[in-house]
N, CA, C and O atoms as a GROMACS GRO file, in nm:
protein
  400
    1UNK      N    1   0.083  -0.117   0.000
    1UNK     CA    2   0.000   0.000   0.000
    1UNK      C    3   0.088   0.124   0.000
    1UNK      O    4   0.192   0.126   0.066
    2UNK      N    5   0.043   0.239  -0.081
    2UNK     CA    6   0.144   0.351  -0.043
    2UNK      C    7   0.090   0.427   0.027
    2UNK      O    8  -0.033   0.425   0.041
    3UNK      N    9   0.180   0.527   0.099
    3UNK     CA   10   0.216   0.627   0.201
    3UNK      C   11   0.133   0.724   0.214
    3UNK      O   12   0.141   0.794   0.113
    4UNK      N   13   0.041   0.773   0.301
    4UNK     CA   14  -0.062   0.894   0.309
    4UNK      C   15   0.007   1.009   0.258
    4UNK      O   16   0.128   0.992   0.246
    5UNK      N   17  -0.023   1.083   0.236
    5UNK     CA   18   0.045   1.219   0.160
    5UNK      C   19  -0.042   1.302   0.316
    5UNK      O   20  -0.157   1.275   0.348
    6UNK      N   21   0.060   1.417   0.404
    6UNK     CA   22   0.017   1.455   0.520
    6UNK      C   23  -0.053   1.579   0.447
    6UNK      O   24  -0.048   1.599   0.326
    7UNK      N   25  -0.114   1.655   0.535
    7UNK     CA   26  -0.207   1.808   0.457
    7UNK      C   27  -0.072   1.898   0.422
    7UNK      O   28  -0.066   1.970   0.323
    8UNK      N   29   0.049   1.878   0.532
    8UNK     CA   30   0.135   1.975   0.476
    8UNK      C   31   0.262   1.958   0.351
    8UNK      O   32   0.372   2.012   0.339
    9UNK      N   33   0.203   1.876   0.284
    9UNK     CA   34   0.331   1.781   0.229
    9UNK      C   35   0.382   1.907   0.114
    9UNK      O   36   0.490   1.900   0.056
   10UNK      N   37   0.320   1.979   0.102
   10UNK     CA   38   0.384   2.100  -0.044
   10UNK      C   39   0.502   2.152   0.091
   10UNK      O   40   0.593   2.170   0.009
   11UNK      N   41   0.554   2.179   0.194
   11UNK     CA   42   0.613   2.262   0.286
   11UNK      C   43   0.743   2.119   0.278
   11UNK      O   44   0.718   2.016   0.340
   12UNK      N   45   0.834   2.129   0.221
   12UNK     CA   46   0.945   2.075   0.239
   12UNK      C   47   0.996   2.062   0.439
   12UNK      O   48   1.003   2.152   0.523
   13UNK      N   49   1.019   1.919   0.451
   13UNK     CA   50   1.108   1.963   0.604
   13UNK      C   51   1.216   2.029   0.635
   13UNK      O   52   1.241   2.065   0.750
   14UNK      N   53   1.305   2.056   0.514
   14UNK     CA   54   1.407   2.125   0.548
   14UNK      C   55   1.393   2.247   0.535
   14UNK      O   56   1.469   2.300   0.616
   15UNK      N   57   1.309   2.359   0.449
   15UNK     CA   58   1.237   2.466   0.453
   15UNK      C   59   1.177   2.439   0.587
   15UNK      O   60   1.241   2.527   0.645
   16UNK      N   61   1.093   2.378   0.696
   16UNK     CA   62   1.055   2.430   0.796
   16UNK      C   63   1.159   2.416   0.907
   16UNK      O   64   1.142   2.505   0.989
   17UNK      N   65   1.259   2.337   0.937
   17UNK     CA   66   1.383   2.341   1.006
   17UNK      C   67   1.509   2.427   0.992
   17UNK      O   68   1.603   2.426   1.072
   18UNK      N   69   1.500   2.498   0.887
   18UNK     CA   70   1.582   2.588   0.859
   18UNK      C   71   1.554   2.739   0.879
   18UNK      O   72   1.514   2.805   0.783
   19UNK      N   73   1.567   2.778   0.963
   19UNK     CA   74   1.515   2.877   0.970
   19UNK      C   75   1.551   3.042   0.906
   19UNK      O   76   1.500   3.152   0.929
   20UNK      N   77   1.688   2.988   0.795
   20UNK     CA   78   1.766   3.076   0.752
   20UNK      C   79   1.682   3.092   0.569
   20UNK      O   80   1.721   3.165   0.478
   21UNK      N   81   1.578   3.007   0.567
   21UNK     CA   82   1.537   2.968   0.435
   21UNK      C   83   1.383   3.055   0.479
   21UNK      O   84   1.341   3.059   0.595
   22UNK      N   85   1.310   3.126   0.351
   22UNK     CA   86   1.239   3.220   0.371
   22UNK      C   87   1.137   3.127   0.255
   22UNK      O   88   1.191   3.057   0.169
   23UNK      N   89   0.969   3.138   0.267
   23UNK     CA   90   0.947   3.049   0.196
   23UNK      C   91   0.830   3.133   0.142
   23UNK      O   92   0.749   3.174   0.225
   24UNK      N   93   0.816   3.160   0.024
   24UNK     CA   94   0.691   3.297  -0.073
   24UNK      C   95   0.600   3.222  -0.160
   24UNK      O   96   0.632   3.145  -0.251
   25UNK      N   97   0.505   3.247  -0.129
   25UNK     CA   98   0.424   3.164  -0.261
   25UNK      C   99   0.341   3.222  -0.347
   25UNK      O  100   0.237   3.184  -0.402
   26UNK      N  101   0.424   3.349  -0.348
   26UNK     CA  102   0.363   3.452  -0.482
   26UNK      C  103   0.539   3.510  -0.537
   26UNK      O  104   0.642   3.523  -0.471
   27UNK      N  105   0.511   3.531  -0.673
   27UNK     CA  106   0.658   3.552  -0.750
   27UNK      C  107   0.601   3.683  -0.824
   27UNK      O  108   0.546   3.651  -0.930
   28UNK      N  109   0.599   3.812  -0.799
   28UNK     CA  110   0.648   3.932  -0.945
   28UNK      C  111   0.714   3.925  -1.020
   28UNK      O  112   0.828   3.965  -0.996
   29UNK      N  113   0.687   3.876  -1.143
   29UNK     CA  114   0.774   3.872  -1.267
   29UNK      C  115   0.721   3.974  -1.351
   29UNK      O  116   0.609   3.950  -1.398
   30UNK      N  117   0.773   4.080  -1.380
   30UNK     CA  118   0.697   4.219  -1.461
   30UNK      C  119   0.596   4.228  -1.432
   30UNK      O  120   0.577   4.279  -1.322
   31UNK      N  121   0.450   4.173  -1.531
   31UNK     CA  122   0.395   4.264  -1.495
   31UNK      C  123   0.277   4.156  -1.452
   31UNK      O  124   0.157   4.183  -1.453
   32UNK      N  125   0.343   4.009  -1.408
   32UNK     CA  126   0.276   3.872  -1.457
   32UNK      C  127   0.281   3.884  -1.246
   32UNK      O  128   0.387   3.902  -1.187
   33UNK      N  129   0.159   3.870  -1.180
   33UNK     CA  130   0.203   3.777  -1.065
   33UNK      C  131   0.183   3.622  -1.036
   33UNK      O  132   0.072   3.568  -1.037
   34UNK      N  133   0.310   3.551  -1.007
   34UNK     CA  134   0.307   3.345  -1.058
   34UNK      C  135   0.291   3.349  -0.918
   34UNK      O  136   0.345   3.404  -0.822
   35UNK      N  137   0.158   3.238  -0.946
   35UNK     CA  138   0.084   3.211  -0.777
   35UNK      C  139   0.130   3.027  -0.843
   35UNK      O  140   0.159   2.999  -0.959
   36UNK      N  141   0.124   2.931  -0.725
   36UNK     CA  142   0.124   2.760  -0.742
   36UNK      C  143   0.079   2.754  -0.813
   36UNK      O  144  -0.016   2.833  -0.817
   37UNK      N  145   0.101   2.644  -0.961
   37UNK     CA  146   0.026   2.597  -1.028
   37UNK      C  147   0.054   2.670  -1.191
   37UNK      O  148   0.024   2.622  -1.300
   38UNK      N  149   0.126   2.809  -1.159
   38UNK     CA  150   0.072   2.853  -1.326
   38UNK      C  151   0.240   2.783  -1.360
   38UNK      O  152   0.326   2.732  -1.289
   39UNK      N  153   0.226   2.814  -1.512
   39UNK     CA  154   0.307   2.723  -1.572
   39UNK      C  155   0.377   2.829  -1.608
   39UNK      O  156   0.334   2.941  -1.635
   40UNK      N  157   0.575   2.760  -1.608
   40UNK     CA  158   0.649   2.859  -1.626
   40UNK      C  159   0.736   2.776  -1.704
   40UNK      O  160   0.729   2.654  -1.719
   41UNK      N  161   0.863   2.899  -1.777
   41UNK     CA  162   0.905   2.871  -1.915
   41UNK      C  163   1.085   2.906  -1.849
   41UNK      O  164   1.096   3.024  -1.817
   42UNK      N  165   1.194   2.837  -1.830
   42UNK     CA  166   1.345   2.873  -1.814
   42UNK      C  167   1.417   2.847  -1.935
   42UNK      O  168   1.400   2.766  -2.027
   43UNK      N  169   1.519   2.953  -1.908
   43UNK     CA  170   1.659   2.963  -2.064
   43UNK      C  171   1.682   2.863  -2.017
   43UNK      O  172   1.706   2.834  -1.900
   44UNK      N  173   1.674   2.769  -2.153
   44UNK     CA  174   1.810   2.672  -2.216
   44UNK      C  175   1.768   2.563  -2.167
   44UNK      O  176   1.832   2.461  -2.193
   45UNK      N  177   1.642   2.557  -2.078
   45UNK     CA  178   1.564   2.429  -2.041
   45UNK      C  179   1.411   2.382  -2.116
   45UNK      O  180   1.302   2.438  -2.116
   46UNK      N  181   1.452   2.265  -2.173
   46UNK     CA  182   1.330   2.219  -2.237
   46UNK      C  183   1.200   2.180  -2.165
   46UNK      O  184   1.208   2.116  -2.060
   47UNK      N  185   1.095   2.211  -2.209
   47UNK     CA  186   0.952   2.172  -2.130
   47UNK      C  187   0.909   2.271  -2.046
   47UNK      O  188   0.993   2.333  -1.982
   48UNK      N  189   0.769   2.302  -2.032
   48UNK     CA  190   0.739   2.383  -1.905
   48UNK      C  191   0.721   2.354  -1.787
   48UNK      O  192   0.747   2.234  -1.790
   49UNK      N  193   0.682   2.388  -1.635
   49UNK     CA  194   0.708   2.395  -1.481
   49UNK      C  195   0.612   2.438  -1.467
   49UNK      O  196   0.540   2.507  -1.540
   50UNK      N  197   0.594   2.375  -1.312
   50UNK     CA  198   0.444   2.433  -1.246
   50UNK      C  199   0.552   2.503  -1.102
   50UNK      O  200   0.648   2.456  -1.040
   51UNK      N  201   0.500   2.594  -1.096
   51UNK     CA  202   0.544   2.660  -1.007
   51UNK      C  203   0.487   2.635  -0.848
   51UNK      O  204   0.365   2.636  -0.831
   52UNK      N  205   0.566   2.615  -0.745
   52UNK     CA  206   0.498   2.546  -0.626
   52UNK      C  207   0.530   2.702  -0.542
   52UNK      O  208   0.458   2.802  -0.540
   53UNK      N  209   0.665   2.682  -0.475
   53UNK     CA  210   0.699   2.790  -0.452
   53UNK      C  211   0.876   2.832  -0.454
   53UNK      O  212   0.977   2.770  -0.487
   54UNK      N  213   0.845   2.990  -0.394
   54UNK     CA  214   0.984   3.050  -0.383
   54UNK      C  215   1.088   3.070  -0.266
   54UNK      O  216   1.055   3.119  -0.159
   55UNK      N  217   1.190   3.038  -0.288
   55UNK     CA  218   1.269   3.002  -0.137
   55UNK      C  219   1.379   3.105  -0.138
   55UNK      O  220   1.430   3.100  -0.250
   56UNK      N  221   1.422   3.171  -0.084
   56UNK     CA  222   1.528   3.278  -0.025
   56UNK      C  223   1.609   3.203   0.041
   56UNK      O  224   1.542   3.121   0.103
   57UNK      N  225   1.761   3.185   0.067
   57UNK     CA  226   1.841   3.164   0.176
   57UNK      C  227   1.902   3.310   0.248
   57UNK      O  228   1.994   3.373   0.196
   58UNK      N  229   1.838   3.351   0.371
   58UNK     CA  230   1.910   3.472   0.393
   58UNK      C  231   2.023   3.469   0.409
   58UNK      O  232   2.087   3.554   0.348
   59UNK      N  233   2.112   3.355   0.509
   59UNK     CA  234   2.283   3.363   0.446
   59UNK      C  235   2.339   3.394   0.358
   59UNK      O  236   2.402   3.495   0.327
   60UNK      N  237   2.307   3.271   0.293
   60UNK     CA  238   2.428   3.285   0.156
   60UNK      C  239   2.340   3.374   0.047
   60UNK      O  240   2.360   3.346  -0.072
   61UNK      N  241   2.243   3.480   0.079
   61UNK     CA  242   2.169   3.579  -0.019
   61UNK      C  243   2.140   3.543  -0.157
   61UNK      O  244   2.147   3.628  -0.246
   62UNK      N  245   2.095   3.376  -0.190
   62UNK     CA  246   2.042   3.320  -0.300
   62UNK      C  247   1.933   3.260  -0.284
   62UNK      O  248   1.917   3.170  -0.202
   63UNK      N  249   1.850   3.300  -0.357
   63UNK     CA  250   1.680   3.274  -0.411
   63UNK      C  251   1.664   3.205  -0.551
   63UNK      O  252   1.721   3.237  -0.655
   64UNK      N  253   1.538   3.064  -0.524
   64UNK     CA  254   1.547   2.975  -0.613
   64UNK      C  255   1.383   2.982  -0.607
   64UNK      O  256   1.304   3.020  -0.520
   65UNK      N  257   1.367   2.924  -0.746
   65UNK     CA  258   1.220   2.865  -0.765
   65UNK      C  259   1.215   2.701  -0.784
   65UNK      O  260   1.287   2.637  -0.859
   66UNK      N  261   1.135   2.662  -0.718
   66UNK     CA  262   1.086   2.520  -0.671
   66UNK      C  263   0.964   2.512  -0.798
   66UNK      O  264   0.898   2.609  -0.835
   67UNK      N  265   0.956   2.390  -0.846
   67UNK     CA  266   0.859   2.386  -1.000
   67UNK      C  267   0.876   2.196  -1.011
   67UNK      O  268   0.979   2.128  -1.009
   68UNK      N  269   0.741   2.156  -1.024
   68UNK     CA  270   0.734   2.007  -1.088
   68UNK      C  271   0.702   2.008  -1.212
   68UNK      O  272   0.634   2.103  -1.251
   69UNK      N  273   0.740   1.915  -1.298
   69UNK     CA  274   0.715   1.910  -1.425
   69UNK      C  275   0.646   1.765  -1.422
   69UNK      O  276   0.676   1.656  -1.374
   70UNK      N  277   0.505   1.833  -1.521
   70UNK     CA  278   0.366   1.735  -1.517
   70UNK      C  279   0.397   1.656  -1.588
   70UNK      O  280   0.335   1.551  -1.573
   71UNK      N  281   0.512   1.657  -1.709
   71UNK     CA  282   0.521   1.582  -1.829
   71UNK      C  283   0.593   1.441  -1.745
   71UNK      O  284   0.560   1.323  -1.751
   72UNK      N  285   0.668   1.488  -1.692
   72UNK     CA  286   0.793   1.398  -1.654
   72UNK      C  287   0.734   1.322  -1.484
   72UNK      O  288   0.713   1.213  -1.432
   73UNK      N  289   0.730   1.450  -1.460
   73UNK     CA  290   0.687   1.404  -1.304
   73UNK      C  291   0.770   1.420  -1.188
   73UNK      O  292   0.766   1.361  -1.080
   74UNK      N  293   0.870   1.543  -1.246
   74UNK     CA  294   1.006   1.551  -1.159
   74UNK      C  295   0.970   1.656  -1.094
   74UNK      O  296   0.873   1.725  -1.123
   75UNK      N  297   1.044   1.673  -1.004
   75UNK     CA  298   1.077   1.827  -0.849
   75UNK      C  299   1.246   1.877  -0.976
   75UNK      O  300   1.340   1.816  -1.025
   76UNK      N  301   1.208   1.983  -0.975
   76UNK     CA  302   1.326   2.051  -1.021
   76UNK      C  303   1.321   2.233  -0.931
   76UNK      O  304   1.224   2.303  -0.902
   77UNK      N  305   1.480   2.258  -0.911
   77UNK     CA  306   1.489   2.409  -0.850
   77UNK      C  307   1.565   2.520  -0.953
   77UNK      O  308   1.677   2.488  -0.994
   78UNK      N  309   1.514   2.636  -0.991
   78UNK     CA  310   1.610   2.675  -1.080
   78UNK      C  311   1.614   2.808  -1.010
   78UNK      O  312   1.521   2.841  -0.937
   79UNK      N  313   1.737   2.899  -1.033
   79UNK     CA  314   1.750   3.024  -0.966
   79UNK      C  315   1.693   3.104  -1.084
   79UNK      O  316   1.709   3.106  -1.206
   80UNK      N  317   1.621   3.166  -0.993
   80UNK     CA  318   1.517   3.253  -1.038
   80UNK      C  319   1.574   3.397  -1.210
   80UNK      O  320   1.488   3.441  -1.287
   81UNK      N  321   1.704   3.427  -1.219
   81UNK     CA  322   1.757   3.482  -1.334
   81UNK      C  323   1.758   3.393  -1.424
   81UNK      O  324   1.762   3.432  -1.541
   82UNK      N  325   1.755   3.267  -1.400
   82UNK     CA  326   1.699   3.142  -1.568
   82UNK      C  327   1.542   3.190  -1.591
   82UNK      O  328   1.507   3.151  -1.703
   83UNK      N  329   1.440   3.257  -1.526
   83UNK     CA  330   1.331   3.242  -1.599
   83UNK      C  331   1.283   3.303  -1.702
   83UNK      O  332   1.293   3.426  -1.702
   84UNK      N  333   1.239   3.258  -1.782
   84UNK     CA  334   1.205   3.325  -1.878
   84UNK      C  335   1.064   3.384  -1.896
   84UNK      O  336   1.058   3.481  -1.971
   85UNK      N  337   0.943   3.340  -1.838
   85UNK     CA  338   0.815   3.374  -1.809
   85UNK      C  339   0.712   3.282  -1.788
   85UNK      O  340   0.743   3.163  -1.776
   86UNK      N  341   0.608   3.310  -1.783
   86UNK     CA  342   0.493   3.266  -1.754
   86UNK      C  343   0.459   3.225  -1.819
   86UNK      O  344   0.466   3.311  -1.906
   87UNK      N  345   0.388   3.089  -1.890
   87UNK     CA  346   0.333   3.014  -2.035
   87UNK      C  347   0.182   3.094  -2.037
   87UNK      O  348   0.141   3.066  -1.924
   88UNK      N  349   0.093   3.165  -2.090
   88UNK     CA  350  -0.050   3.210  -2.087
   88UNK      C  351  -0.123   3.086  -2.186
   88UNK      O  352  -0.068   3.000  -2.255
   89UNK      N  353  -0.246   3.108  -2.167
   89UNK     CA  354  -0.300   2.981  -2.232
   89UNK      C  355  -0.327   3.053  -2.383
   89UNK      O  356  -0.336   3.172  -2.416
   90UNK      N  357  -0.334   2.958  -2.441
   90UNK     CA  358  -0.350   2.981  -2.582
   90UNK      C  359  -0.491   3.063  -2.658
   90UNK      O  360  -0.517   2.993  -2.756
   91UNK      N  361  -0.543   3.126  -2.656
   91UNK     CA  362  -0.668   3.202  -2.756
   91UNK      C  363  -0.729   3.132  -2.816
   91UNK      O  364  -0.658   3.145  -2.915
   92UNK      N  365  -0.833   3.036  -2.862
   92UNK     CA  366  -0.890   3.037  -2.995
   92UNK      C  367  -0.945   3.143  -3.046
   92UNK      O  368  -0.991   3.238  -2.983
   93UNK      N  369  -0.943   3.127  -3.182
   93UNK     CA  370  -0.999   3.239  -3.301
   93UNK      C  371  -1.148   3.134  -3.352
   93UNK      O  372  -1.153   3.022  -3.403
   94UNK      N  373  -1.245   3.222  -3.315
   94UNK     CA  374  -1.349   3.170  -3.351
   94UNK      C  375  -1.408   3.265  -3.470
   94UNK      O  376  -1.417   3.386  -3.451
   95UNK      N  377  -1.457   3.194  -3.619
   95UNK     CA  378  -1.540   3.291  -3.672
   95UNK      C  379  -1.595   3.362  -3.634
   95UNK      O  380  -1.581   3.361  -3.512
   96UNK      N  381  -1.690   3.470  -3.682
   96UNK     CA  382  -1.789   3.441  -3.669
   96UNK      C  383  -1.899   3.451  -3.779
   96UNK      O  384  -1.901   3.516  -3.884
   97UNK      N  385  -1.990   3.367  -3.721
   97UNK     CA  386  -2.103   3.332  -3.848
   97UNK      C  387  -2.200   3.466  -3.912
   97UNK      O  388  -2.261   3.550  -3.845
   98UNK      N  389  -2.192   3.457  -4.029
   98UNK     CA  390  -2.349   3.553  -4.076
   98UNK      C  391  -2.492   3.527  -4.094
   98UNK      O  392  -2.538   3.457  -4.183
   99UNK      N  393  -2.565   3.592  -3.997
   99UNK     CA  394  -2.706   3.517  -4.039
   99UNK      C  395  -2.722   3.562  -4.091
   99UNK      O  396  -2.672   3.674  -4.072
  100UNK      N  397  -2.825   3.545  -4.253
  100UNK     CA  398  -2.871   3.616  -4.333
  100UNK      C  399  -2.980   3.574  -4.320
  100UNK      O  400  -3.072   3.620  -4.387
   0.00000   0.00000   0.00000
């Protein structure tokens, strides 16, 4: 049988034992604000990311974004100057019809 998933399981344990690690779950990117879930786009990395959240280390003064990828199914972290933006959903173009 597998493992209950607890209510807090998005909160990493080492993000809550660390107390030098700062944990945001809203990102300003221009003019876009990335809340969990929207899908994001990094230089020089193939496929898009779901964005979970954003982590600060106040020591060593480096900030990363935390992102699973739906395709694959992986946890990946990238520092936040690889991103490239926000994926928006696509438009359809619908005719439209003439009644005559």
């Amino acid at each position: 049988m597998s493992r209950k998933k607890s209510e807090d399981s998005q909160e990493l344990p080492s993000y809550r034992v660390n107390p030098d690690i700062s944990v945001f779950y809203e990102l300003k990117f221009g003019k876009d604000i990335i809340k969990p879930g929207d899908s994001l786009k990094f230089k020089d990395i193939r496929g898009s990311f779901r964005f979970i959240r954003l982590a600060h280390n106040i020591k060593k003064d480096v900030t990363w974004i935390d992102c699973y990828s739906p395709a694959t199914g992986e946890y990946r972290s990238f520092y936040v100057d690889k991103l490239k933006g926000r994926v928006h959903a696509k438009k359809s173009i619908r005719k439209k019809m003439n009644v005559n």
